[in-house]
C-alpha positions as CSV (number, residue, x, y, z in Angstrom):
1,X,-67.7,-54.8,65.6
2,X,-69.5,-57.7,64.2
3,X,-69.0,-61.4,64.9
4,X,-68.3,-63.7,62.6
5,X,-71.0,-66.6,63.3
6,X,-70.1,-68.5,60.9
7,X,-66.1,-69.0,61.2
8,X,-66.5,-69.5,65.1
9,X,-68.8,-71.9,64.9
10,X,-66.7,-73.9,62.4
11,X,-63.8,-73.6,64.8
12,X,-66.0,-74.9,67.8
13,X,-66.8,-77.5,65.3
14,X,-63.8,-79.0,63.9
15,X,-62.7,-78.8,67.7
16,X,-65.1,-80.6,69.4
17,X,-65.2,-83.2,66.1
18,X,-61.4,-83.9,66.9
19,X,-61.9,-84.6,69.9
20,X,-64.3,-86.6,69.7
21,X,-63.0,-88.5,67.0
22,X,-59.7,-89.0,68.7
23,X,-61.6,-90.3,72.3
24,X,-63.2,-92.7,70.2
25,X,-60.8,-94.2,68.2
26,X,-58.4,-94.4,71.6
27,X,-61.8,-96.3,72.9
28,X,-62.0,-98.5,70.1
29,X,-58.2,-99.7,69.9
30,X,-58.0,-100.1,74.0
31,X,-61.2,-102.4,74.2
32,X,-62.4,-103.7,70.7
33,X,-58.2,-104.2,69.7
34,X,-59.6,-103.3,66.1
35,X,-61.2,-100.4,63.9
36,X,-63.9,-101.4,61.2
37,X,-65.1,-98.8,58.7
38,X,-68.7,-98.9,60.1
39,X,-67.4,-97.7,63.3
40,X,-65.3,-95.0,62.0
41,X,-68.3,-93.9,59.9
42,X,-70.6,-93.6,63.0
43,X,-67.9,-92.2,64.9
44,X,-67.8,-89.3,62.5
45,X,-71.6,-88.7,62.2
46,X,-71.8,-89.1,66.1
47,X,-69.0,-86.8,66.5
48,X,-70.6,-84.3,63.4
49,X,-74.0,-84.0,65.4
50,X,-72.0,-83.3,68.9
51,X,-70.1,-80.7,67.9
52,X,-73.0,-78.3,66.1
53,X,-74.9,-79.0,69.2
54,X,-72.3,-77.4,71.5
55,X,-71.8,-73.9,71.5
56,X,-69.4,-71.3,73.5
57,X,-70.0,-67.8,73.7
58,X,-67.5,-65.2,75.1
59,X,-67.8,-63.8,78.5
60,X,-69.3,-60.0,76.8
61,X,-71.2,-62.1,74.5
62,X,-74.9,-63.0,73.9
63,X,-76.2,-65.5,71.6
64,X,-79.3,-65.0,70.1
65,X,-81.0,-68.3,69.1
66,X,-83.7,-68.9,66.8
67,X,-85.7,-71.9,66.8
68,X,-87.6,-73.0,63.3
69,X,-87.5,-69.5,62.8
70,X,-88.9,-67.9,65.5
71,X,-87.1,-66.4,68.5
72,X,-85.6,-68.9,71.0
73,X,-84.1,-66.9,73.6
74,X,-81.0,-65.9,74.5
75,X,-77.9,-68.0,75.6
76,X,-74.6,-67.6,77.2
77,X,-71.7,-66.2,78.2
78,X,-70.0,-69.8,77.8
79,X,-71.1,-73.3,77.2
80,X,-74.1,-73.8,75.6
81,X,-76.5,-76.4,73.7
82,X,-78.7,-75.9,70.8
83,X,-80.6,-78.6,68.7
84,X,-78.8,-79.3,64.9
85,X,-81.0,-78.0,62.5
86,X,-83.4,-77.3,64.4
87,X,-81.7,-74.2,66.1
88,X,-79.8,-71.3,64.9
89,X,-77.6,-69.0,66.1
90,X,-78.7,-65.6,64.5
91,X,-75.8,-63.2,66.1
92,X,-73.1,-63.1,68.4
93,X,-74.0,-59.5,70.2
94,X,-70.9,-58.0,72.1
95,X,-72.1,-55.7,75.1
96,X,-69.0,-53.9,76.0
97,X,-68.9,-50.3,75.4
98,X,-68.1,-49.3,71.4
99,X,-66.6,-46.3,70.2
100,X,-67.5,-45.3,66.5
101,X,-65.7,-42.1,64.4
102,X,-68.5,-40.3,62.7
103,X,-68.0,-36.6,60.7
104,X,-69.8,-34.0,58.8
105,X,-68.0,-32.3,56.0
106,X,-69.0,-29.3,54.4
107,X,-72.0,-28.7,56.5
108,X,-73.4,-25.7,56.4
109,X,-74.1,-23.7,60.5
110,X,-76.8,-21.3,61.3
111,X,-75.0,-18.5,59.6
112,X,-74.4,-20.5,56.7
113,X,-70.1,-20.9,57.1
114,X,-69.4,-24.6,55.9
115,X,-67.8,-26.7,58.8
116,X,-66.1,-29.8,59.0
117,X,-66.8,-31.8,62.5
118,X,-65.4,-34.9,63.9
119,X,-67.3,-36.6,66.6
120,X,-66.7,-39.6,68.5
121,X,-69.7,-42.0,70.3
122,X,-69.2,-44.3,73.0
123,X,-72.1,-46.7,73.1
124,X,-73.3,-49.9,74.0
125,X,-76.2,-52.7,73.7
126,X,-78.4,-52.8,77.5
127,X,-81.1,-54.7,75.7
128,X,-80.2,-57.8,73.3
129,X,-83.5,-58.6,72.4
130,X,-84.5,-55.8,71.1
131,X,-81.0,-55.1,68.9
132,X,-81.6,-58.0,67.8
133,X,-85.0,-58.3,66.8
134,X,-85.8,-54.5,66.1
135,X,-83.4,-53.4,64.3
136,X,-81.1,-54.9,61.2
137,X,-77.7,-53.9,61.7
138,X,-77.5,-52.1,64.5
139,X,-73.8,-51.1,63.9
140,X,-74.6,-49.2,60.8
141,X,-77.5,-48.2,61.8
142,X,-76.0,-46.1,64.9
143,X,-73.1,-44.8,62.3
144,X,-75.9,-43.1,60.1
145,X,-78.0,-41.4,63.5
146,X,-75.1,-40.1,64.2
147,X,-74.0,-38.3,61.1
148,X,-78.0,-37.4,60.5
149,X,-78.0,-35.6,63.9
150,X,-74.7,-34.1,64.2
151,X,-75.6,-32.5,60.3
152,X,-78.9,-32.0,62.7
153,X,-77.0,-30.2,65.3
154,X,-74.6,-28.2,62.7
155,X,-77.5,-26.9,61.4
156,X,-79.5,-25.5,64.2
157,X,-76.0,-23.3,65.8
158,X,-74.1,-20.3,64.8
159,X,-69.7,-20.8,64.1
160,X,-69.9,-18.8,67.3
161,X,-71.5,-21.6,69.3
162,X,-70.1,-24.4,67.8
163,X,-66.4,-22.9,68.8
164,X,-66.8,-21.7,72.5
165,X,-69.8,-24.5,73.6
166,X,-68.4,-27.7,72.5
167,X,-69.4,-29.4,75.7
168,X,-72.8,-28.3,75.4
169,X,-73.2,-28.9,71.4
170,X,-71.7,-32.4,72.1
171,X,-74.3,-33.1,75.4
172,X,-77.2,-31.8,73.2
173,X,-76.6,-34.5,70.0
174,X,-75.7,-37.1,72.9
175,X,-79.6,-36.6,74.3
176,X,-80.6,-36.6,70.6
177,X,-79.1,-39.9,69.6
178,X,-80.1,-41.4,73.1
179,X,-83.2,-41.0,72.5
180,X,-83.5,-42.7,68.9
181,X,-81.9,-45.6,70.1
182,X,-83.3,-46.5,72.9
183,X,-85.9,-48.4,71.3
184,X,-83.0,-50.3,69.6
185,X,-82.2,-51.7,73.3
186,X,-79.2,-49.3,72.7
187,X,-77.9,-46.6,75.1
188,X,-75.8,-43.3,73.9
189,X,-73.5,-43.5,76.7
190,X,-71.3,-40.3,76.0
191,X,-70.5,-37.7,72.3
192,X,-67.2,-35.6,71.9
193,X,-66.1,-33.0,69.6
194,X,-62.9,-34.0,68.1
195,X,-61.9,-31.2,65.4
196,X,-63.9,-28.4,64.0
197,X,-62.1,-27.6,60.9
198,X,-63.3,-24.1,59.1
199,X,-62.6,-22.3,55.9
200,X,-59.0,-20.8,55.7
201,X,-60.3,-17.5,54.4
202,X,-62.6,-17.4,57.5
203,X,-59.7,-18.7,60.0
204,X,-57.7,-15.6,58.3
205,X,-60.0,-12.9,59.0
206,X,-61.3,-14.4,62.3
207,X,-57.2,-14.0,63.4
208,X,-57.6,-9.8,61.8
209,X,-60.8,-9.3,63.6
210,X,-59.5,-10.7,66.8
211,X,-56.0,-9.0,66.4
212,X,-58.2,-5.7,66.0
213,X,-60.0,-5.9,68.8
214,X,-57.0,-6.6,70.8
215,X,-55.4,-3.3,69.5
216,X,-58.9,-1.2,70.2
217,X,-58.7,-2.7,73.9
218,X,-54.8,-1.7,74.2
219,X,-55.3,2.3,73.0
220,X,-59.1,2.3,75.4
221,X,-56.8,1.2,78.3
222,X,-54.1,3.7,77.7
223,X,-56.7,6.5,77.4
224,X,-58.0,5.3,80.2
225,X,-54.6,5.6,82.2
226,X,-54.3,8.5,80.6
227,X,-57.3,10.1,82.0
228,X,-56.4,8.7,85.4
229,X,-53.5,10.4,85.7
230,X,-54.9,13.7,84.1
231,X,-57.4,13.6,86.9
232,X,-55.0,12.8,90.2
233,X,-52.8,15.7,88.3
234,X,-55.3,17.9,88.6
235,X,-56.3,17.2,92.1
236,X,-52.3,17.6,93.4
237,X,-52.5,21.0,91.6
238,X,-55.5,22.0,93.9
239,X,-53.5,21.2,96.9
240,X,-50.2,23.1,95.6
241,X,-52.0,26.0,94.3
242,X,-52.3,27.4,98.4
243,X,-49.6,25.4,99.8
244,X,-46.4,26.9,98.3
245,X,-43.8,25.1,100.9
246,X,-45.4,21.5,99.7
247,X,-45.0,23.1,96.3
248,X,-40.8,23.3,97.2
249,X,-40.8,20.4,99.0
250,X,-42.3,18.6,95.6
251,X,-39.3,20.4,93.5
252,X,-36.4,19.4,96.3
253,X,-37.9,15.9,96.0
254,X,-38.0,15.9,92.1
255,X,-34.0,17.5,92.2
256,X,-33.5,14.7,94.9
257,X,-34.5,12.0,92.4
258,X,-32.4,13.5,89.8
259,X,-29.3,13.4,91.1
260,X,-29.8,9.7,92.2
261,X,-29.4,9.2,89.1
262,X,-26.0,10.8,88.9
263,X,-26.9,13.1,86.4
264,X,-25.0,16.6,86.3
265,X,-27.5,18.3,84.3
266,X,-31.2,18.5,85.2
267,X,-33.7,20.3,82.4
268,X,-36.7,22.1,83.4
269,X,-39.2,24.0,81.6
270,X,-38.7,28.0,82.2
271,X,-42.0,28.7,84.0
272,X,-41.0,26.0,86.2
273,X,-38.2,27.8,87.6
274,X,-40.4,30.9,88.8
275,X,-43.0,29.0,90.4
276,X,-41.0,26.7,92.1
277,X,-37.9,28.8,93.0
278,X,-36.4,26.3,91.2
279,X,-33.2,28.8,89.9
280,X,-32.0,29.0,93.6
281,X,-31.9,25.4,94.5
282,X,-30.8,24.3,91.0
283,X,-27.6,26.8,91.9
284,X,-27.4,25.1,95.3
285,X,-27.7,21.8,93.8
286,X,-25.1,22.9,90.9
287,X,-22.8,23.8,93.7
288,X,-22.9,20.5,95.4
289,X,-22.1,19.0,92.8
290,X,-19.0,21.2,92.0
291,X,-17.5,20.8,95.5
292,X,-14.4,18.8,95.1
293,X,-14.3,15.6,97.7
294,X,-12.5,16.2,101.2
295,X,-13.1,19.9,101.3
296,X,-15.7,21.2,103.2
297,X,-18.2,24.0,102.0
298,X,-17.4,27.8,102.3
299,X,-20.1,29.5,105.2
């Protein structure tokens, strides 16, 4: 933000000229009784010369005062004095921190995809002298780094990168622009990446490709299961395959399950049955189910 010299140091003129054109005409009328015209006159000149020669600065403010031309030296925050005509006030330099909006449209990445960016600086002025006296306008000046080396930046990166590293993209043009304008007495304090806008054709088929690869991870992690439980199948049948009363005990348990269920049919394949003497405790089970409640069963 630039300061407008030239209106505040009118309204620190016409201040201090009221004032003192009001102290001495109160003078005049409590000790002279009377007001001449070559009073009022000198008054005015007196008053004229005063007020250019006072100055105020804000307390983030430096003036920078030139003197016949040449550098002066700096003065401020507050009250200050400079000789009419002599002196001039070149700039009112604000060293807060500034924030300034910059963007690249259409700027072309490492894999040539056209990008939209929008980037925010904070900066600020640590050296007056030198923004002052190094470097025009410092304010447009910083606006047009910025754009050169985020375009800069763009340029050098892949869409990949500039999607998944914002903080690093953002730290790298943050070193960049520090160090081009540091010799302006001007410090990069911090750079962040607000929008990243791409093609809607590209957005469209980066949402297939992404939705694809979702799908191919889905069916590899089924197969996976699926040879999982091939392999644990295959070891239980080792362990049946000599063992055929944990072979029964397996089938009661599977009935068991079943009828929790309150089922009163239970389907099995046929090879099953002869295997796992299935037939006889499917009858047994059959006729559990078929015993009417109260009655006990028949020896």
């Amino acid at each position: 933000m630039k300061t407008n010299i030239t209106s505040k140091s009118y309204f620190n003129g016409v201040s201090f000229t009221v004032l003192i054109i009001l102290a001495g005409t109160w003078v005049a009328l409590y000790y002279f009784k009377v007001i001449t015209i070559p009073w009022l006159v000198g008054l005015i000149i007196l008053s004229l010369f005063l007020s250019s020669s006072i100055q105020i600065a804000d307390q983030w403010e430096k003036a920078v005062v030139l003197r016949m031309g040449k550098y002066r030296g700096l003065k401020g925050p507050g009250i200050f004095f400079i000789i009419p005509i002599i002196d001039r006030i070149m700039n009112y330099i604000d060293q807060r921190i500034r924030v300034t909006d910059f963007k690249a449209e259409q700027t072309l990445t490492k894999d040539t995809v056209p990008v939209n960016v929008v980037a925010v600086l904070y900066w600020t002025v640590w050296d007056v002298e030198k923004s002052a006296l190094e470097v025009q306008d410092y304010n447009e000046a910083i606006e047009y780094v910025a754009q050169t080396g985020l375009r800069d930046i763009i340029g050098r990166h892949e869409l990949a990168e500039l999607l998944q590293e914002r903080e690093k993209i953002a730290h790298d043009l943050q070193v960049l622009l520090d160090e081009i304008s540091t010799p302006w007495g001007i410090t990069c304090q911090n750079v962040g990446i607000k929008d990243i806008t791409i093609p809607q054709a590209l957005a469209d088929a980066m949402s297939k490709e992404a939705q694809a690869e979702r799908e191919r991870r889905a069916r590899v992690i089924l197969g996976t299961a699926e040879t999982e439980i091939a392999e644990k199948f295959a070891k239980a049948s080792e362990d049946y395959i000599n063992n055929p009363v944990a072979l029964q005990l397996r089938a009661m348990n599977l009935i068991g399950e079943g009828l929790k269920e309150k089922s009163s049919m239970i389907i099995v394949p046929s090879s099953a049955l002869d295997s796992m003497n299935l037939g006889v405790l499917g009858g047994l089970a059959a006729l559990g189910k078929q015993q009417l409640p109260g009655t006990e069963p028949q020896p």
